[in-house]
Each structure stands twice: as structure tokens, then as C-alpha cells.
C-alpha positions in Angstrom: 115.9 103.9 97.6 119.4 103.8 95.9 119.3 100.4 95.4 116.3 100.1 94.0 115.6 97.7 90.5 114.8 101.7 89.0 113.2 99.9 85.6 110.6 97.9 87.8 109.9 100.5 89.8 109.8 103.6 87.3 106.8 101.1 85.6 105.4 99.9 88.4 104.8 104.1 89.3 103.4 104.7 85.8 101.4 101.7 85.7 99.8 103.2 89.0 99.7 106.6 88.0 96.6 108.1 89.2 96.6 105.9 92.7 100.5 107.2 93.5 99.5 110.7 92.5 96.0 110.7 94.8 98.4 109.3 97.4 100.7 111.8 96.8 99.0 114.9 97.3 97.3 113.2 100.6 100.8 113.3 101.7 101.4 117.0 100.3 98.4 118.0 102.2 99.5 116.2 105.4 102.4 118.2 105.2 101.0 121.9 104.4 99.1 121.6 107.4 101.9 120.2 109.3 104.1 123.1 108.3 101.7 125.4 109.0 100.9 124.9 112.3 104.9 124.7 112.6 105.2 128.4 111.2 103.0 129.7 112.7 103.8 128.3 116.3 100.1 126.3 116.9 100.9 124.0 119.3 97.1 122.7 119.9 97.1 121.9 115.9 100.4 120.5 116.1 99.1 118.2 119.1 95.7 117.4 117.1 98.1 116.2 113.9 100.6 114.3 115.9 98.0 112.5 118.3 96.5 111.4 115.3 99.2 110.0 113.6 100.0 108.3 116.9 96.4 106.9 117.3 97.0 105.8 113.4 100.0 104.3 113.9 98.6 102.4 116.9 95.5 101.2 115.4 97.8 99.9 112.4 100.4 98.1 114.0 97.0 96.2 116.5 95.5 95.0 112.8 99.4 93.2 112.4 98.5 91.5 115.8 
């Protein structure tokens, strides 16, 4: 990220605004429920989150096929 051309990319986010923010929050609510089930030690919800993430991971890298 350091290297980054930071002009193109600072308007490149603001000309994207609301899709970067919806994406965003996804991402901030991936993670609540991630470090939730983390605190509070719920390993069948951290199984649940991580296969899925495998079986997302998965079916993207088959559509690069």
C-alpha cells in the first residue's frame, strides 16, 4: 500500500464513495461476527465462518479456471 500512486487512488475512492463504503461495512460485519465467535470461544460459528470462506474461496479461484 506504501507505494501506492496516493492521488489516483485517494480519487479513485471518492469517485466510488458509496460502493467502497457498502463494501466496507460488509467487511466490518464479517469481522464483528468473526471476533465474536473468537471471544466468546464458539468454535461451531468459527467452523460455520471459516468453511465458508473456504467454500468462497474455492468457488472463486474454479471461475479463474
Amino acid at each position: 500500500v506504501a507505494l501506492i500512486n496516493v492521488p489516483m487512488w485517494s480519487e479513485l475512492f471518492c469517485e466510488n464513495s458509496d460502493a467502497l463504503c457498502a463494501r466496507i461495512e460488509e467487511f466490518e460485519h464479517s469481522l464483528d461476527k468473526i471476533k465474536t465467535a473468537v471471544r466468546t470461544h464458539d468454535f461451531d460459528a468459527l467452523c460455520e465462518i471459516l468453511s465458508a470462506a473456504r467454500e468462497n474461496k474455492l468457488s472463486y479461484l474454479a471461475e479463474l479456471e
